[in-house]
C-alpha positions in Angstrom: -33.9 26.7 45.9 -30.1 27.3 45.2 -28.5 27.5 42.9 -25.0 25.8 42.2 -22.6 27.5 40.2 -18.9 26.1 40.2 -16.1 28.2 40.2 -14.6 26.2 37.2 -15.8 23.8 34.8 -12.4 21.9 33.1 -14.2 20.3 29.9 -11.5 17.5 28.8 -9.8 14.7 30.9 -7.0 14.8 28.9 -3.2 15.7 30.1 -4.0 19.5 29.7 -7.6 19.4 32.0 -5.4 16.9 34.6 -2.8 19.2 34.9 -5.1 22.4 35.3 -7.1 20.5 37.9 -3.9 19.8 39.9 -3.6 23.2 40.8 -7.1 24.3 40.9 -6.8 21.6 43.5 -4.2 22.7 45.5 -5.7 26.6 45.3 -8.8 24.5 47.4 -11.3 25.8 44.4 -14.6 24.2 44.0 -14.8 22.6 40.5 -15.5 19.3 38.2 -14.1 18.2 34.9 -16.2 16.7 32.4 -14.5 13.7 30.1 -16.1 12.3 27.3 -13.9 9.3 27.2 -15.0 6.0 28.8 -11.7 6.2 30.7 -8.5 7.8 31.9 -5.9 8.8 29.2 -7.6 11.4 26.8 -6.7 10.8 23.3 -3.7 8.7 24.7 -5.9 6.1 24.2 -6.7 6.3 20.3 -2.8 6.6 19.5 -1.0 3.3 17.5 0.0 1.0 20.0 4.2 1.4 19.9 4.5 5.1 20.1 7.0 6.3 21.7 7.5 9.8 23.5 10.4 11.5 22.3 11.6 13.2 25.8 12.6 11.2 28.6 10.1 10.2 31.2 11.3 13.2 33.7 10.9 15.5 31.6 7.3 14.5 30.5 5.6 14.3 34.1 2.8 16.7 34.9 3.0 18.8 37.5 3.7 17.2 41.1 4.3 14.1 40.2 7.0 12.1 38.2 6.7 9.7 35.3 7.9 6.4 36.1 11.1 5.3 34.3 10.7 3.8 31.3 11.3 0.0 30.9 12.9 -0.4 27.9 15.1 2.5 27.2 14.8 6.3 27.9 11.5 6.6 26.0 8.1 5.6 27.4 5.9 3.8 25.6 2.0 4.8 25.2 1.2 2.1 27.6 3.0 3.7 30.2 2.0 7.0 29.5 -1.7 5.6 29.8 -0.8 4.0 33.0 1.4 7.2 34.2 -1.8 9.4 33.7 -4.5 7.2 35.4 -2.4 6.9 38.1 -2.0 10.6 38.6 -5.8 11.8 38.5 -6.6 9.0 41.0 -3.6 10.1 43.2 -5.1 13.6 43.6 -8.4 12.7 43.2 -9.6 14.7 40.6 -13.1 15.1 40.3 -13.6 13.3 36.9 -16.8 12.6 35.1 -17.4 10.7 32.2 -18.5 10.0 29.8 -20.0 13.7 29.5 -20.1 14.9 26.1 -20.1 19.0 25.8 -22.2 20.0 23.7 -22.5 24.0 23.9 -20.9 26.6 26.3 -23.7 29.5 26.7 -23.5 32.7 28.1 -25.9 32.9 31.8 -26.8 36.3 32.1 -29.5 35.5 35.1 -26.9 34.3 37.5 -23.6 35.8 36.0 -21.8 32.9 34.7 -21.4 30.3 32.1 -23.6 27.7 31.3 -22.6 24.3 30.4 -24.6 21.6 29.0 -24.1 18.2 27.4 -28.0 18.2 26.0 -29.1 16.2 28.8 -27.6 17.7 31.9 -26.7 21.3 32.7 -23.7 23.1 34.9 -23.3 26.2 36.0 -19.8 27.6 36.3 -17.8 30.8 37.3 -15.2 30.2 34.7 -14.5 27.3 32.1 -11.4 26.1 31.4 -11.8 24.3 27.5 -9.4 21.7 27.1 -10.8 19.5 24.5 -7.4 19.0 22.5 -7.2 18.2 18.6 -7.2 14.4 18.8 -11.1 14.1 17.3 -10.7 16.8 14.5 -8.5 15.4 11.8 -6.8 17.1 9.1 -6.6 15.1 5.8 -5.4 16.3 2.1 -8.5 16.5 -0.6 -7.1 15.3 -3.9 -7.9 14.9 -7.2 -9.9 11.0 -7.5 -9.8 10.8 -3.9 -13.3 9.7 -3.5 -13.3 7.3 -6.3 -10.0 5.5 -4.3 -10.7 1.8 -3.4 -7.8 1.3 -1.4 -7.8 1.8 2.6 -7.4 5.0 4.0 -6.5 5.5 7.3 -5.8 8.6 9.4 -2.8 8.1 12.0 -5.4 8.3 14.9 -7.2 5.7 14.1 -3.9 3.7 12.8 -3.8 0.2 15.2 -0.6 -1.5 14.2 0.8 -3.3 11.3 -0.3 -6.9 11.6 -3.4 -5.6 8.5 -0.8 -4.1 6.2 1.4 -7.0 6.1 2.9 -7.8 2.4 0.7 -5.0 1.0 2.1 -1.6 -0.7 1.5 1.2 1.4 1.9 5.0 1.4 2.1 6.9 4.9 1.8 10.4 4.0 3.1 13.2 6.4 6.7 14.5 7.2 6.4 14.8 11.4 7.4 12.6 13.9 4.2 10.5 13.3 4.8 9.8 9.7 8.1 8.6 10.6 7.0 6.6 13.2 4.7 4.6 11.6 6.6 4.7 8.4 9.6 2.7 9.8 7.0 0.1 11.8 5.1 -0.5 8.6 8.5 -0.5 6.4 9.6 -3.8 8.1 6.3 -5.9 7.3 4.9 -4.0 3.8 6.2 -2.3 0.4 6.0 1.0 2.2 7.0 4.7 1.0 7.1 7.4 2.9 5.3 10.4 1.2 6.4 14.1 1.9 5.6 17.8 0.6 8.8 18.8 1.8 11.9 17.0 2.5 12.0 15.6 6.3 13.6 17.9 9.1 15.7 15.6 11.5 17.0 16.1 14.6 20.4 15.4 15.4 20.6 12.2 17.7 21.3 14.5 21.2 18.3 16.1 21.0 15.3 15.0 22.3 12.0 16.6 22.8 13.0 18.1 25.8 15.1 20.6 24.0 13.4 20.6 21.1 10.5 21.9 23.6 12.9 24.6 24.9 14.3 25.4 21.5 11.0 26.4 19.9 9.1 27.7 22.9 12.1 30.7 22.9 11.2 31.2 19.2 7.9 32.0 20.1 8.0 33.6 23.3 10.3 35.9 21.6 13.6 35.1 23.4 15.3 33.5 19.9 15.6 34.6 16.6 17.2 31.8 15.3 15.1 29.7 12.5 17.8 26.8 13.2 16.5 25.6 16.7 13.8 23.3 15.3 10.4 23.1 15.4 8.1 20.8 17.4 7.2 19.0 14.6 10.6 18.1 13.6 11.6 14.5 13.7 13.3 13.3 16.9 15.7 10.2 16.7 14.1 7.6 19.1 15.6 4.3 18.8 13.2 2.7 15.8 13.7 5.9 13.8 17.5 5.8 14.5 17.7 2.6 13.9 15.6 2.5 10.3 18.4 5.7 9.5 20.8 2.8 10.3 19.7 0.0 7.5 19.6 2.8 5.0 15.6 3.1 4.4 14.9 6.7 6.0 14.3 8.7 3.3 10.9 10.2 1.5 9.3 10.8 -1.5 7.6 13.7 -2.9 3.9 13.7 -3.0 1.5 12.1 -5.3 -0.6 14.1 -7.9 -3.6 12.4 -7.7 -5.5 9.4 -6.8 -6.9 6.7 -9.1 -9.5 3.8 -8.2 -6.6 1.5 -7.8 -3.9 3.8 -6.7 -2.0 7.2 -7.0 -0.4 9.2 -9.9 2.8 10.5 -9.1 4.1 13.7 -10.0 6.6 12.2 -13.0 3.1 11.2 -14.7 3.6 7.6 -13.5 0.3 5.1 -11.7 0.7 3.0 -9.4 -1.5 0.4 -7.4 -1.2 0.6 -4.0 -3.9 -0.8 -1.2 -3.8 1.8 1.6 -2.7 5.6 2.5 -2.0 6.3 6.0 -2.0 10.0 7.1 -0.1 11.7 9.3 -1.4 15.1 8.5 -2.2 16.6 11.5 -5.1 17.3 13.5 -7.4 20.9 14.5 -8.1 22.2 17.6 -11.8 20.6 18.9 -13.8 23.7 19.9 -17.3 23.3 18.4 -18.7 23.4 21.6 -17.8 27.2 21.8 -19.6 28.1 19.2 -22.5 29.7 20.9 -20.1 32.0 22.6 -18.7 33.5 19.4 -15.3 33.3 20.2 -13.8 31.5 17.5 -11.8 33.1 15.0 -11.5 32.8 10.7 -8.5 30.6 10.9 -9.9 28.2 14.1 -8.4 29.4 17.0 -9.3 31.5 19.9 -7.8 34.9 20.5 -5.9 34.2 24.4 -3.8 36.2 26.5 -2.4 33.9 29.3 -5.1 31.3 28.1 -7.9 33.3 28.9 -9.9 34.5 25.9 -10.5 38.1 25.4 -13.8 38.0 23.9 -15.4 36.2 27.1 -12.7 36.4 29.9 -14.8 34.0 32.2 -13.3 31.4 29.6 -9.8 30.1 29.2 -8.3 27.7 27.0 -5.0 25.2 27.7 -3.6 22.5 25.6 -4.3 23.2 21.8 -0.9 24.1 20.5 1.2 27.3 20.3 -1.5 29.5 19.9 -2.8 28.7 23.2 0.4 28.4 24.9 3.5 27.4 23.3 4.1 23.6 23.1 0.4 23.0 25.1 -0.2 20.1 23.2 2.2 18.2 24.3 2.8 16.1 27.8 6.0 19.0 28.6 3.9 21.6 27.7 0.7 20.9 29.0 2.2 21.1 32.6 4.1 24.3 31.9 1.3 26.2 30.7 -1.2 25.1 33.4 1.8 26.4 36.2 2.1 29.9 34.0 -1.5 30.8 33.3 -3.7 29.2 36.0 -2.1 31.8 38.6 -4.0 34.3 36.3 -7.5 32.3 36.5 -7.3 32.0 40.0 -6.6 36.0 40.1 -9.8 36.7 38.0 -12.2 34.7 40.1 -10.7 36.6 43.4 -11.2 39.7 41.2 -15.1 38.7 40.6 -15.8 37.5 44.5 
């Protein structure tokens, strides 16, 4: 009996797998990608209901095909986004399945390849392209008394909306464009303060994440020296963060000491009650499922060179962050790397045939 063996395996239906698949399509290869969501979106789907990108909708397409306008004002909404990226894998057809939950990635020395497996089924593949993203590995501070807290606490990917924080007093902790964000939404319903370890970086009101995209990826690419550009996680101006600058309430505060059953002690030595902490800390890359390849490195990452990974070349990695690619973890990014490093994948498995 035969044996099938894919020449790629794209674990993650997410805006990095969709835009790898678009031109693994177009090269005519023969592969599937595995989604462990219910639907289309990736972790588009988990984010709070009124973010907003922060680069116009051009900018933010994936490859081959445009984002829609957005309806009110330059910046799409998530809803859009959703929409913009179920529309796409339908368009070219992907070949999506879900919900398939990876489980391990094994080396197949019998047959040559990798071996895929979700504990119930089992793929066979010439290469695998990992792009699992961060959404499902959060990043949250440990503190002093955090575990004998009362209060709520909620990590911004699970955050829904304000309509449960209404009249309460609130901390959203986290100095990126999500902590602002939310902070400004929950300011206009709650007794809300917007924590920080560091004072806020804030983008002047021309730049969107566009060049903010472009500014950083020539840092790291090597083709600017200059500190001053900005970083990805700097705050962009959309409209309800420009306008909260406006009514004179954009501002932070520096970060607690400790927690107490009721509340938080802040640095001065003062407590305070307060009924829920929303973090905006951050997320990990989600790569557990490598772990039987032995390719993950002390500070959780993957050593790449054009996204494949040197330790097992028959595996390549796209939409975690900088390290993968610069800006990969973002809708602008995502696209770009898939166009710069997929041309090397499909060079590799011409090399192997």
């Amino acid at each position: 009996m035969s044996i099938k063996v894919f020449d790629t395996i794209i674990i993650g239906g997410g805006q990095a797998g969709l835009a790898v698949g678009y031109y693994l399509r177009r090269a005519k290869l023969d592969f599937i990608i595995l989604d462990n969501q219910n639907q289309s979106g990736g972790a588009w789907q988990h984010t709070w209901p009124s973010l907003r990108l922060f680069s116009p909708a051009f900018i933010s397409s994936l490859p081959g095909r445009l984002m829609p306008k957005a309806k009110d004002g330059e910046y799409p909404h998530r809803e859009e986004v959703l929409g913009y990226l179920s529309n796409y894998e339908q368009h070219y057809q992907l070949p999506i399945y879900r919900p398939y939950q990876v489980q391990s990635i094994q080396r197949d020395d019998e047959h040559d390849c990798l071996r895929v497996t979700d504990g119930s089924y089992t793929w066979l593949a010439k290469t695998v392209v990992s792009a699992t993203g961060t959404w499902s590995k959060l990043i949250t501070p440990s503190l002093q008394g955090q575990q004998e807290y009362l209060g709520e606490q909620c990590h911004s990917a699970h955050y829904a909306g304000p309509d449960d924080y209404k009249g309460k007093r609130i901390l959203v902790v986290g100095g990126g464009n999500s902590g602002a964000q939310i902070y400004v939404e929950l300011a206009e319903v709650a007794d809300t303060s917007w924590v920080t370890r560091e004072p806020p970086l804030f983008l002047a009101d021309d730049v969107d994440g566009h060049v903010l995209f472009e500014r950083a990826t020539a840092r790291i690419t090597g083709g600017s020296d200059d500190d001053s550009l900005g970083n990805v996680g700097d705050i962009v101006m959309v409209p309800p963060v420009k306008a909260a600058r406006d009514k004179g309430i954009l501002h932070s505060v520096p970060m607690f000491r400790q927690f107490t059953e009721q509340g938080v002690i802040w640095d001065d030595g003062r407590e305070e009650q307060v009924d829920a902490i929303i973090w905006c800390t951050g997320f990990r890359p989600q790569l557990d499922h490598l772990a039987d390849l032995e390719v993950i490195e002390a500070d959780g990452t993957v050593q790449v060179k054009q996204g494949q990974a040197i330790k097992e070349p028959r595996l390549w990695l796209f939409g975690y962050g900088d390290w993968a690619s610069p800006g990969s973890a973002t809708l602008i990014g995502a696209g770009r790397s898939a166009r710069e490093n997929v041309p090397a994948l499909l060079d590799f498995l011409q090399k192997e045939a």
